[in-house]
N, C-alpha and C positions, 0 to 999 in steps of 0.2 A: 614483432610484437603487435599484437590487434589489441586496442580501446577502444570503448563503446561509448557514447556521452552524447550529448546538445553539441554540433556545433556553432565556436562563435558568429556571431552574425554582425555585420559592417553597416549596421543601421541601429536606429536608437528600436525599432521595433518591426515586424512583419505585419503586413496587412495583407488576408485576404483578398483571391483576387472577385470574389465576390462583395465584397466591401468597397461603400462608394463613400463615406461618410465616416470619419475619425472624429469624433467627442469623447465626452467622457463615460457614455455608455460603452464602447468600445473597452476599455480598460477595467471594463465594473463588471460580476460576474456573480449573479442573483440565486444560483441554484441551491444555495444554503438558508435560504428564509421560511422555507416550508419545515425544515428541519429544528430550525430557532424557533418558530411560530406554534410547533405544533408539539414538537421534540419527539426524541426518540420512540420507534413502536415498543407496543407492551404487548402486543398478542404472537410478538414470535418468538420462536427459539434461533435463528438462523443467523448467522454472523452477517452485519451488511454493511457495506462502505458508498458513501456519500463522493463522489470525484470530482475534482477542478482538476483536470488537466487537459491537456494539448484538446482534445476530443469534445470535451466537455465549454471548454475557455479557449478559444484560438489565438487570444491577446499572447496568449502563454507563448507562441509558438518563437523560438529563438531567445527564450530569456531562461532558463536551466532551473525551473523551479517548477513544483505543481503542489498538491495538497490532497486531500481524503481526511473524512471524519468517517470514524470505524466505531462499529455498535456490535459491544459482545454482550448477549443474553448469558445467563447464567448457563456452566458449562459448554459454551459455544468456544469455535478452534477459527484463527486465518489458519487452514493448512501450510504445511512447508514449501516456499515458494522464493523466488529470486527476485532482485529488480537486476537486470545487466546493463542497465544507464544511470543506475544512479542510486546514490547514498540515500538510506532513510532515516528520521529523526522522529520518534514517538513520544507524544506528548501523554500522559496516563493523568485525565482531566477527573475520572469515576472510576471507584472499584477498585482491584489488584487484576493483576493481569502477569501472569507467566509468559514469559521471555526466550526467543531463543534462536542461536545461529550456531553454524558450523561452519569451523575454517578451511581451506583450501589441504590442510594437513588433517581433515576428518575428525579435529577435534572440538569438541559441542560443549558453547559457552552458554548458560542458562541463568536466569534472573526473576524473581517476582517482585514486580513491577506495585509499589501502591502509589494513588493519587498525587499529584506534583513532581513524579519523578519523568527522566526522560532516559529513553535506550536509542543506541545508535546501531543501524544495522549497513553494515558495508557495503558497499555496490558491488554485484557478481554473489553473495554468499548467502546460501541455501538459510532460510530463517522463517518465524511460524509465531504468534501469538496465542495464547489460552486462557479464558475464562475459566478456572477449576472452581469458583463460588460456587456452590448450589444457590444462593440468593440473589444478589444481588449482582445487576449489570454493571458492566466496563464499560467508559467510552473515554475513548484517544484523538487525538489528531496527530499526523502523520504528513511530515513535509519529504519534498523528494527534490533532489539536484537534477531534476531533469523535465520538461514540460510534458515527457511520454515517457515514463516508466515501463517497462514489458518484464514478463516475467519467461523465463526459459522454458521451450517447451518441452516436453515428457522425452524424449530422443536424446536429448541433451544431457537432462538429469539420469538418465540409465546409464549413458557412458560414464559417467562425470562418478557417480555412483559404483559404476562396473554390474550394473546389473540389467534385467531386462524390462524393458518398455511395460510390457505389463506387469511388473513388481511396483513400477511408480505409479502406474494407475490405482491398480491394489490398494497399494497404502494411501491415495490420495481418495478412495472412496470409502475406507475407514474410517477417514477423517471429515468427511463431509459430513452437513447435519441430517438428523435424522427430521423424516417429512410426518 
């Protein structure tokens, strides 16, 4: 049996070994202020996510958590995509927002998501968010059980699928926004 996850760590926290200096800057992680400050864009159509994780916030690194604030324009898609470290929990803060995973038996569970509600998406299972509004934007926050979330690459999803590498491309350039 192979699991994928964070593992535990035998310390209250990891410090870089470039880090010479633990305060409380260390533990604090700013890159959402421009976003609070400014708020979301209005001149795009493109789906875009905001990230604290491992890459983003190294504090992260050994403690099984990370975060993203996601901004759907009207009609904007996260294409169908995996975490294989970790469970996600969607918070639907604006707008409705279509929902959606498939399970390990290729059976596809689907939801529209309005304001205050929360979806939960599995770790390992293929899943995709939709703004269908013509108006009005969505935006979520989205927590993960893991401080590096990955998604599976296009090889994987072909088997997994039983199809070819370029059918996942295909469809994942369908679903991309238009420029």
């Amino acid at each position: 049996m192979a699991t994928a996850g964070d593992p535990d760590i035998i310390t209250d926290f990891i410090v870089p070994a470039n880090v010479t200096t633990i305060d409380g800057n260390f533990f604090t992680f700013t890159g959402m202020r421009a976003l609070v400050k400014s708020g979301p864009p209005t001149n795009t159509t493109t789906f875009t996510a905001w990230k604290a994780g491992l890459a983003e916030f190294p504090a992260l690194n050994g403690q099984s958590v990370s975060y993203d604030v996601l901004y759907f324009p009207a009609g904007s898609i996260n294409p169908p995509h995996t975490r294989v470290r970790a469970t996600g929990l969607l918070f639907l803060l604006q707008g409705t927002l279509q929902v959606g995973l498939v399970d390990t038996t290729n059976k596809l569970f689907t939801q529209t998501l309005q304001a205050g509600d929360m979806f939960m998406f599995p770790k390992g299972l293929v899943h995709y968010q939709y703004n269908s509004d013509a108006q009005p934007p969505a935006i979520a926050i989205a927590a993960f059980g893991s401080s590096n979330p990955r998604s599976i690459d296009d090889i994987v999803l072909a088997k997994s699928f039983k199809t070819e590498v370029a059918t996942i491309q295909a469809l994942k350039a369908t679903l991309a926004p238009k420029p």
